[in-house]
C-alpha positions as CSV (number, residue, x, y, z in Angstrom):
1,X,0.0,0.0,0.0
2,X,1.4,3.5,-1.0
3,X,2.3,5.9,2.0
4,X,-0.5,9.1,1.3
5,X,2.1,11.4,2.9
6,X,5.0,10.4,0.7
7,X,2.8,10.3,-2.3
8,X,1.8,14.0,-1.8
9,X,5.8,15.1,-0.7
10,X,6.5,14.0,-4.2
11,X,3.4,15.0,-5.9
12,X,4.4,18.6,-3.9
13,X,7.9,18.5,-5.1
14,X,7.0,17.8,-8.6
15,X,4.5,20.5,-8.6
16,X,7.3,23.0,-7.4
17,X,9.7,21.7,-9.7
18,X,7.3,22.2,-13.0
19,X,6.9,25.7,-11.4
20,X,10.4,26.7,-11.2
21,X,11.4,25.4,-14.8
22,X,8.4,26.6,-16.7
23,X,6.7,29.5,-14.7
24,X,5.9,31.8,-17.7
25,X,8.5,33.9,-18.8
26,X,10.3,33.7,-15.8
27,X,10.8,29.8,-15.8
28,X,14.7,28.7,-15.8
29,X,13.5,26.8,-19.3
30,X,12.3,30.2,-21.2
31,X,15.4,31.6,-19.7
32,X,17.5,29.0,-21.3
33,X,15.3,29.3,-24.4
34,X,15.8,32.9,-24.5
35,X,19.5,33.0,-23.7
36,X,20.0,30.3,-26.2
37,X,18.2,32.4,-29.2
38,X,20.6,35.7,-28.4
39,X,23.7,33.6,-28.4
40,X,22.6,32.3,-31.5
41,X,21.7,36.0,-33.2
42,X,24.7,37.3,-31.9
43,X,26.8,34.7,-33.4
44,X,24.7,34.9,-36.6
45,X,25.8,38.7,-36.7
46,X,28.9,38.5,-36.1
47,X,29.4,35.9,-38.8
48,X,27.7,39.0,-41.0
49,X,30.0,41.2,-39.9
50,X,33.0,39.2,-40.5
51,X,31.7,38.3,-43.8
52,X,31.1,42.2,-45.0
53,X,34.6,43.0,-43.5
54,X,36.3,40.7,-46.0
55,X,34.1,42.1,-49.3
56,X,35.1,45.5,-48.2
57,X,38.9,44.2,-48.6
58,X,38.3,41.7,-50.9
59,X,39.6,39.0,-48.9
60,X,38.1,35.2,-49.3
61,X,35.6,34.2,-46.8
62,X,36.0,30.5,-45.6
63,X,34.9,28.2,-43.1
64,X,37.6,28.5,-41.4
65,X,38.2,32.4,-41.1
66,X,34.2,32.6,-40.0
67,X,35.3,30.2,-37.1
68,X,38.0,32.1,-35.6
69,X,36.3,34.9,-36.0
70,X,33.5,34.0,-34.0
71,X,35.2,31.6,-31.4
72,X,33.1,28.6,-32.1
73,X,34.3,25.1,-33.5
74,X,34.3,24.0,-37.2
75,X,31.8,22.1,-36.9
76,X,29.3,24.8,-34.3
77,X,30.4,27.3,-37.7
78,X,29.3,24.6,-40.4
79,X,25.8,24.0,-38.7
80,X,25.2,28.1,-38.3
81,X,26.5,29.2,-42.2
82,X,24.0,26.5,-43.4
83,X,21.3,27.7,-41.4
84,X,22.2,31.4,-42.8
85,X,21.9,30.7,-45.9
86,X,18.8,28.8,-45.7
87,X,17.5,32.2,-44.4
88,X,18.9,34.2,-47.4
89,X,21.5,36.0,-45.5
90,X,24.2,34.4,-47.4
91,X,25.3,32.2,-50.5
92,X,27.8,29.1,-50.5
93,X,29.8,28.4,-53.6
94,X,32.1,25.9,-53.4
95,X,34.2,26.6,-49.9
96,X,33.7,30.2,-50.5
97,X,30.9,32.9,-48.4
98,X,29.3,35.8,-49.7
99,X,26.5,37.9,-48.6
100,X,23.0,38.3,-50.3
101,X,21.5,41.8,-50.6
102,X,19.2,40.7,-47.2
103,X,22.6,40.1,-45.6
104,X,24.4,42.9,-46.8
105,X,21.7,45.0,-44.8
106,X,21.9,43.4,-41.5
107,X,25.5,42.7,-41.8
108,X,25.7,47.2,-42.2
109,X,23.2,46.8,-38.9
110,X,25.3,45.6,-36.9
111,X,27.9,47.4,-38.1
112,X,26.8,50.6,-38.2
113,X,25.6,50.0,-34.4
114,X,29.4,48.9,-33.4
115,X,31.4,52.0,-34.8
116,X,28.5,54.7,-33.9
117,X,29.2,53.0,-29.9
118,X,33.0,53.2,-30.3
119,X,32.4,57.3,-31.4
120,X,30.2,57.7,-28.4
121,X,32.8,55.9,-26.3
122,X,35.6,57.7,-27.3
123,X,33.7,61.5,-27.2
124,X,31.3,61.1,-24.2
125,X,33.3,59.0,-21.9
126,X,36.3,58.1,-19.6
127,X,37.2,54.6,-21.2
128,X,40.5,53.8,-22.5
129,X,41.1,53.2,-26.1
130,X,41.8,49.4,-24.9
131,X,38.2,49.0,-23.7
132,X,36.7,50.8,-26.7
133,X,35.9,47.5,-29.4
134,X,34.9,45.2,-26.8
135,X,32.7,47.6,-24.9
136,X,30.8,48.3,-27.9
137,X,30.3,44.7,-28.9
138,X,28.6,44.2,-25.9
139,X,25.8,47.0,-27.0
140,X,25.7,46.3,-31.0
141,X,23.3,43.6,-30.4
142,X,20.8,45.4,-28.6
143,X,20.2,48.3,-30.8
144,X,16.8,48.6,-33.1
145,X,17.2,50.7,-36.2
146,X,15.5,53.3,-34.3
147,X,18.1,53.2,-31.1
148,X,20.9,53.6,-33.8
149,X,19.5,56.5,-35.5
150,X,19.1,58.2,-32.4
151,X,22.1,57.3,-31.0
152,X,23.9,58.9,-34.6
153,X,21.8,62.0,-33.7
154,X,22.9,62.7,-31.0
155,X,26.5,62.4,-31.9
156,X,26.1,64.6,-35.1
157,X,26.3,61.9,-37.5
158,X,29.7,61.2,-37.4
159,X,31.6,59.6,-41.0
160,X,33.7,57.7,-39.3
161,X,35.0,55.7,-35.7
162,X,37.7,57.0,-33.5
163,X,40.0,54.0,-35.3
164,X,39.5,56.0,-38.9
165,X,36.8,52.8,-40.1
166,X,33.8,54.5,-41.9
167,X,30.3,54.7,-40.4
168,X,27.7,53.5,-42.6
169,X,24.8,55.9,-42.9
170,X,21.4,54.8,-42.0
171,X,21.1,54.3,-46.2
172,X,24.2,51.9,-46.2
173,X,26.7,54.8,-47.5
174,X,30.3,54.8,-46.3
175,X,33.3,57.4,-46.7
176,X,36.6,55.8,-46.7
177,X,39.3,56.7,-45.8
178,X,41.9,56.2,-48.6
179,X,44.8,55.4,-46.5
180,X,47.1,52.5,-47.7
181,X,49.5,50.6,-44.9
182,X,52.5,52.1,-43.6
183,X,54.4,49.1,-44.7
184,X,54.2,50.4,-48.3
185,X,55.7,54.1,-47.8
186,X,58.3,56.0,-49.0
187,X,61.3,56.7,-46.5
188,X,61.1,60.6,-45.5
189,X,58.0,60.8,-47.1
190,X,55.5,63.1,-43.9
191,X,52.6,61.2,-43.9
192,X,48.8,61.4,-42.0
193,X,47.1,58.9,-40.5
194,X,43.8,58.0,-41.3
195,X,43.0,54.6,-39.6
196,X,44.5,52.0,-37.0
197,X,43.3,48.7,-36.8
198,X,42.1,47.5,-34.3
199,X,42.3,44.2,-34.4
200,X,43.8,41.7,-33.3
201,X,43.6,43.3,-29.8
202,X,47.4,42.3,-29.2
203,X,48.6,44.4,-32.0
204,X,45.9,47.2,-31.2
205,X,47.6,47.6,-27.9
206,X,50.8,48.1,-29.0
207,X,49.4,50.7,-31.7
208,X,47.5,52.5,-28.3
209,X,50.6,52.4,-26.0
210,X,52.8,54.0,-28.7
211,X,50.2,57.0,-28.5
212,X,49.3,56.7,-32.0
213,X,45.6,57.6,-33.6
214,X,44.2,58.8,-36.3
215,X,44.7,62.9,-37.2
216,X,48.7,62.2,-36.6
217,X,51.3,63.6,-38.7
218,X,54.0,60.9,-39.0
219,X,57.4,60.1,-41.1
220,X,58.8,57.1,-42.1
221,X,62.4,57.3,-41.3
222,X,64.4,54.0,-42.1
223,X,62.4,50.5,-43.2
224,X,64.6,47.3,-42.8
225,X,63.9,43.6,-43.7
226,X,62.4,43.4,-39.9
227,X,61.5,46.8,-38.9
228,X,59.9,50.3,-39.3
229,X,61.7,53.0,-37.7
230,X,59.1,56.2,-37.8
231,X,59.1,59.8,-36.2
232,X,55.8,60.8,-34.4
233,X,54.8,63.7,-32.1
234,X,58.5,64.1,-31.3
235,X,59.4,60.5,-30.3
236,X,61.3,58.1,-32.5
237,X,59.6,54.5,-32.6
238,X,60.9,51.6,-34.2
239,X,58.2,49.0,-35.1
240,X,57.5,45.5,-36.7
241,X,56.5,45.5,-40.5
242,X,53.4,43.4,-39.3
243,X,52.5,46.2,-37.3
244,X,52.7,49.0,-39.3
245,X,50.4,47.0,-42.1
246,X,47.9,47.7,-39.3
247,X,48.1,51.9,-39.7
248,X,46.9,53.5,-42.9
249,X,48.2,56.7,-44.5
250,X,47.8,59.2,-47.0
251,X,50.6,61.9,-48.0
252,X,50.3,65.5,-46.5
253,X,51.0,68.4,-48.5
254,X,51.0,70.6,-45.1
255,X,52.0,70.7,-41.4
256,X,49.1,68.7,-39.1
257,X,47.7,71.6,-36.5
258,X,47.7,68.1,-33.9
259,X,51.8,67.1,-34.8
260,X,53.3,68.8,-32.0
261,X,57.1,68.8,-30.8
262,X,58.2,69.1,-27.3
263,X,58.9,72.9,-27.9
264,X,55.2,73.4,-28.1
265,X,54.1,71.3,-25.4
266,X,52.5,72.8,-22.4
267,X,54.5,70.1,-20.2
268,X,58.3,71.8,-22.1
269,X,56.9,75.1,-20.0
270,X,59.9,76.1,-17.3
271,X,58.7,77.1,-14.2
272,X,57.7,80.7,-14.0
273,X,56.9,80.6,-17.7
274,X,53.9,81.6,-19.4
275,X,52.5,80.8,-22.2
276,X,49.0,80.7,-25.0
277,X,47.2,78.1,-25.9
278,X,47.0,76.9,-29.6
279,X,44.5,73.7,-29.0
280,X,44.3,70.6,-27.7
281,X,45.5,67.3,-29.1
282,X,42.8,65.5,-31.4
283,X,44.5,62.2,-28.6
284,X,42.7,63.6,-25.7
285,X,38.6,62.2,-25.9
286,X,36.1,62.0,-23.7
287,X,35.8,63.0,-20.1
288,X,39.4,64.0,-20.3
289,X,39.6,66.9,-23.1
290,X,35.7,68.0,-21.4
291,X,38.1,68.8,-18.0
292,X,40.4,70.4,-19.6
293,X,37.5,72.6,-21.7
294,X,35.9,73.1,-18.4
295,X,39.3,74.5,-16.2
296,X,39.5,76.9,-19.7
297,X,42.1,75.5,-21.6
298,X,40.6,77.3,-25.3
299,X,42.2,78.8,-27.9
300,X,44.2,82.2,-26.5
301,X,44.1,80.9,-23.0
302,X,47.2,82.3,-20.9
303,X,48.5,79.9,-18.5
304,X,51.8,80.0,-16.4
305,X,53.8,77.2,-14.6
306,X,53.5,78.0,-11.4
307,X,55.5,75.5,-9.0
308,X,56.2,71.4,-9.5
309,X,55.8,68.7,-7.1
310,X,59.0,67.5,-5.3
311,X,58.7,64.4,-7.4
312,X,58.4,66.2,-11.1
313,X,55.0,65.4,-11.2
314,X,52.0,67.2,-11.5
315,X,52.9,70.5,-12.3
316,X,50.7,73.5,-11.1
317,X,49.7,75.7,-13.5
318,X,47.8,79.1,-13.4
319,X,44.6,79.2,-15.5
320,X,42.2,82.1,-15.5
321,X,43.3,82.9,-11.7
322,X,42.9,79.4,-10.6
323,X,45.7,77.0,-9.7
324,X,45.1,73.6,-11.4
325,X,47.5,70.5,-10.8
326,X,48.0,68.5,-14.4
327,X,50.3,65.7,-15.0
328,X,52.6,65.4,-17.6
329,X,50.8,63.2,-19.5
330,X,47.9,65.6,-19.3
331,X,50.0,69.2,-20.2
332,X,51.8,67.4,-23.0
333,X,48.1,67.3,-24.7
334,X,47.7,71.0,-25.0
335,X,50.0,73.1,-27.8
336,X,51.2,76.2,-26.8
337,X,53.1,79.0,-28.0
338,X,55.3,80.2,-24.9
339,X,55.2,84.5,-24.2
């Protein structure tokens, strides 16, 4: 004979159970549903997204280049392209990948989404350049058309990313840029640069810690079998062919206004010194140039080195009657022309 109690423990637990899995909406089973659609769509656009990169370059898509770039296996990639193109978003011939018209549109989506959120990064907040691409990936995936028009509004519809990459416009236009790599310039030849890669992350860095970005005046000074030896904002950096295939360039007919030397350099000014402001670097983004605004650092501003910390660093400088501590890192940002 069946214990009553027991039976109605277990009918009690199963009851609780079905609750917990399938509650609507919030049920851990619709949450795994749910979360299991998303990962899909977002690999599914990233897939575009790698796909439109390569047209723009010409470069073959394969099965193997869509995998690494979406960090799934061979197989995982095989199973998501098939259901792709089964959707229309793409067409397989032979081992090759190329978008359909349907995919070319959502693939400019997404892509429009990612750069628009690296602009509003850069401009209208304190993140690094470092944090810039992966922050915005994790917001390109939750913008409607609507949230991305807005969001272009409100920035002034910028042409193109703080890395130089063109914006596409809500109609699917894009400005290039017109640089060609680094690699392939002319020794002495003064050069601007128009766009930085900025990807792979490992080489990004390196691009980022050398204080390079797009607006800079550079000059190729010596290129060896194994290096680039270039001269930037009054530094001398030697650098790996690989990497400088990662900076694009066009020639420049006239001095940058942003290539400044140490002479004109706010963080050259001796103590007791004063100087005008010419402007601020096109480097400093963000939260960082909107301090510097804010304290009065315009055009025709008159500041003076005042006194500097026993350890060389910050420096105080007079600015519109107020004292205001700034690193070096921070005064070699603003040209000046000293008085």
């Amino acid at each position: 004979m069946s214990n009553p109690i027991l039976a109605l423990t277990y009918a009690s637990l199963l009851l609780a159970t079905s609750f917990v899995l399938f509650r609507p909406d919030e049920g851990l089973f619709w949450q795994w549903q749910r979360q299991r659609q998303l990962t899909h769509r977002v690999l599914s656009e990233d897939a575009l997204k790698h796909i439109y990169k390569n047209e723009l370059i010409n470069n073959v898509t394969t099965l193997d280049s869509v995998t690494g770039a979406i960090g799934i296996s061979g197989n995982q990639t095989a199973i998501l392209l098939n259901e792709m193109a089964k959707h229309g978003l793409l067409q397989v011939e032979g081992t090759e990948f190329n978008l359909t018209k349907r995919g070319r549109v959502s693939a400019l989506h997404i892509l429009r989404a990612h750069r628009l959120w690296e602009h509003y990064l850069a401009e209208q907040t304190g993140f690094v350049e470092s944090e810039w691409h992966e922050r915005a990936e994790l917001h390109e995936h939750n913008m409607t058309l609507d949230d991305i028009d807005s969001l272009s509004n409100s920035l002034g519809n910028p042409t193109h990313d703080p890395h130089g990459d063109p914006i596409p416009t809500s109609r699917g236009d894009l400005v290039y840029h017109g640089g060609i790599p680094l690699s392939s310039q002319e020794i002495g030849q003064r050069l601007h640069i128009v766009h930085l890669e900025d990807e792979p992350k490992t080489l990004y860095s390196q691009l980022v810690a050398l204080g390079l970005h797009p607006g800079m005046e550079i000059q190729v000074l010596e290129i060896g079998q194994h290096f680039v030896r270039i001269w930037a904002a009054g530094d001398e950096h030697v650098i790996s062919p690989l990497l400088a295939s990662n900076i694009s360039v066009v020639p420049v007919s006239e001095p940058d206004l942003d290539d400044m030397d140490e002479s004109e350099r706010l963080s050259n000014l001796d103590i007791g010194q004063s100087c005008r402001v010419m402007r601020i670097s096109k480097q400093c983004r963000g939260l960082e140039r909107r301090r510097l605004l804010d304290l009065g650092v315009l055009p025709g501003t008159v500041i003076k080195a005042e006194m500097r910390s026993p350890s060389g660093d910050p420096t105080a400088y007079r600015i519109r009657e107020a004292l205001i501590g700034l690193r070096k890192e921070q005064a070699s940002m603003i040209s000046v022309v000293p008085l």
